[in-house]
C-alpha positions, 0 to 999 in steps of 0.5 A: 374286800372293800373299796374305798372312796379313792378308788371308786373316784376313777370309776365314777368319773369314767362313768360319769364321762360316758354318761355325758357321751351319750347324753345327746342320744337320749339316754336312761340309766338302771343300776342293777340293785343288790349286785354284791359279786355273786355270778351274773348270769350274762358274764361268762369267764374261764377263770381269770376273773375270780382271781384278777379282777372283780365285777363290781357294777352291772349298769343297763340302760336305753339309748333313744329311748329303745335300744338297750345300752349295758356298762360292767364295772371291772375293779382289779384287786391285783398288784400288777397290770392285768392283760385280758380279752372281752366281747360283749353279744346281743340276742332276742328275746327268744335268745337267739342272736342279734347280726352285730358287725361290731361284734369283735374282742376287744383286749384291754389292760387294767391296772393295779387297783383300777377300775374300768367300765366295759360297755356296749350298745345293742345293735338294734332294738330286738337285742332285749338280752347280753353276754359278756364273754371274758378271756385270759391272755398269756403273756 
């Protein structure tokens, strides 16, 4: 599938506008190079992304120079609104869970041909690893 220019505009510009959120908090940016679709270790679903939506931008960073910040990229293919759930959790480098207090679902809709960025920040300088958790709703 390609995307064209208009309807990378609107997930540009929404990472453009987070960036510039956290721009006072001293932040740095890494791009996950090569990502092309294939199954991302960190994202789990039960089946409504591969055939809604499709992941197409993994974006992991720091804020304040050493707490872990990750943005996913959502781009519906579809032509109607799609409804889903999402969590994002953090753990150790020896994969064990980081306390989050803000760790909830959050449920979000996604638009026909629109692209939107999930993101989270890790709740403390030992969260090194994520998972984003994603969950179909039914209308």
């Amino acid at each position: 599938m390609k995307i064209t220019n208009a309807q990378l505009r609107p997930a540009l510009a929404s990472a453009l506008l987070a960036m510039t959120a956290l721009a006072a908090c001293n932040t740095a940016n890494t791009a996950k190079s090569g990502f092309n679709g294939a199954p991302y270790k960190q994202i789990i679903t039960n089946g409504w992304l591969k055939y809604k939506a499709n992941i197409v931008g993994v974006h992991e960073g720091t804020v304040n120079g050493d707490i872990k910040r990750i943005a996913v990229d959502v781009y519906s293919d579809q032509s109607t609104p799609q409804r889903f759930t999402y969590k994002f959790e953090w753990f150790d480098a020896s994969g064990i869970p980081v306390a989050n207090p803000s760790t909830t679902s959050t449920s979000v809709t996604i638009k026909p041909k629109e692209t939107i960025t999930l993101t989270s920040v890790a709740p403390a300088p030992t969260a090194t690893d994520w998972r984003l958790t994603f969950l179909d709703e039914q209308r």
